[in-house]
C-alpha positions in Angstrom: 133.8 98.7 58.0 134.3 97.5 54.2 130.4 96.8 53.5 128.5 97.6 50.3 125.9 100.5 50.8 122.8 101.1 48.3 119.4 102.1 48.5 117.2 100.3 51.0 114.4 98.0 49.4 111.4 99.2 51.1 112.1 102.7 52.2 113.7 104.5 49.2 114.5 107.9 51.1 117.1 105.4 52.9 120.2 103.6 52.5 121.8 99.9 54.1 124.5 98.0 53.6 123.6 95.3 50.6 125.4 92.9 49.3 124.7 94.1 45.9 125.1 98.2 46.8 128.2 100.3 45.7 131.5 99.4 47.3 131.8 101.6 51.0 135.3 101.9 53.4 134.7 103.5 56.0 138.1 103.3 58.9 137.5 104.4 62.6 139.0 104.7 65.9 137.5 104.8 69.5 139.4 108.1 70.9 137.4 107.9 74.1 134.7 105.2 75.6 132.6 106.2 79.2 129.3 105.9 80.5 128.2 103.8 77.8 129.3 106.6 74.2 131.7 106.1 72.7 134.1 109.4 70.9 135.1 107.9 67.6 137.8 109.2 64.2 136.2 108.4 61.4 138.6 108.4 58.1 136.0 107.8 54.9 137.9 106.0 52.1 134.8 106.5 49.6 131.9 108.7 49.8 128.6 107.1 49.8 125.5 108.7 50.8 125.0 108.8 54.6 127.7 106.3 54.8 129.3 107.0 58.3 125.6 106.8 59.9 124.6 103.4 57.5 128.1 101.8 58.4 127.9 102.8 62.3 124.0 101.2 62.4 125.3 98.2 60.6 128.0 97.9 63.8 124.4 98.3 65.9 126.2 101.5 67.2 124.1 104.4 65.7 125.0 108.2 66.0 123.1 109.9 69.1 120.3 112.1 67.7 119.9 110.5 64.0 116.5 110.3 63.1 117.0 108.3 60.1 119.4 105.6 61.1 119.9 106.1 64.9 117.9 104.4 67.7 116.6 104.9 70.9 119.3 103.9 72.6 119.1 106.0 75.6 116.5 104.4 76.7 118.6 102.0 78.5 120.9 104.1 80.1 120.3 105.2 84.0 117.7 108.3 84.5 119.4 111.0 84.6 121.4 110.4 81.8 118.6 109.7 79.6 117.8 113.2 78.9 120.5 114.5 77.7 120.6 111.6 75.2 117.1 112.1 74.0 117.3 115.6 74.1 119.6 115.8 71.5 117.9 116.4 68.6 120.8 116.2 65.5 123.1 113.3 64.6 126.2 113.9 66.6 128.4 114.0 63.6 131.1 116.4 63.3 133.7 116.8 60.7 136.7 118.4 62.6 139.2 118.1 60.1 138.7 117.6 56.2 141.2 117.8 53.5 140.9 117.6 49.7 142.5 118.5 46.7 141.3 121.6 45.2 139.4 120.5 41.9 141.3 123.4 39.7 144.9 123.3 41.2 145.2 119.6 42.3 146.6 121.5 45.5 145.5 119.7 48.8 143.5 121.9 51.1 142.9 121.1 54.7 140.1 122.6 57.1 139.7 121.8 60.7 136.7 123.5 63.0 136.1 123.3 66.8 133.8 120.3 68.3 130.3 122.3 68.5 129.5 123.3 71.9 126.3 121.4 72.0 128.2 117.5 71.3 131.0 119.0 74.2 128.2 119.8 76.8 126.1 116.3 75.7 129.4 114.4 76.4 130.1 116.2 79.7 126.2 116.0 80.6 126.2 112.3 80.3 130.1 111.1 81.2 130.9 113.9 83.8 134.4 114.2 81.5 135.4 116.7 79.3 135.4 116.1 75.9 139.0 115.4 74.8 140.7 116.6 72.1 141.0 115.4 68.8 
């Protein structure tokens, strides 16, 4: 997703892609697709504000649970699916792995952390899989 991102017009606590915003690269990668969600890698080549959740809503595929940029969505899945989906109440965001060069040695660190158990048991709720690994 190679779109501009700055400060949206009207509501100021917000951001959207605009033509005239700060250059935003943002690379991704369905792992897994079922049951309508979709399990994605996201690689960010810059690092706007909010940018994953502003690019993925551009796509008209927002995060589950974002209350800024996400939509009801579940709505339109089958009963008893909806409730996980709208019971989730934080953007199902989750940096797994990160790496970065330290700012005093130059040395590159890398970090990786577990999916949180909450975004595991939403995707086994609503697909009936287990989440795979990244």
């Amino acid at each position: 997703i190679d779109l501009p991102i700055g400060r949206h017009p009207r509501d100021r606590t917000r951001m959207t892609t605009r033509p005239d915003g700060r250059a935003a690269l943002t690379r991704y990668r369905v792992v897994r697709a079922s049951s309508g969600l979709s399990l994605l890698e996201i690689e960010l080549h810059t690092g706007r504000t909010h940018q994953i959740r502003v690019h993925l809503k551009s796509l008209r595929h927002p995060l589950v649970g974002d209350p800024t940029y996400g939509e009801e969505r579940w709505r339109a899945f089958p009963g008893l699916l909806r409730r996980p989906l709208r019971e989730f109440t934080r953007p199902a965001l989750h940096a797994w792995r990160l790496a970065l060069d330290h700012p005093v040695s130059g040395e590159r660190c890398h970090f990786e952390a577990p999916v949180p158990e909450d975004m595991a048991a939403l995707w086994q709720r609503v697909t009936g899989e287990t989440l795979p690994e990244p």
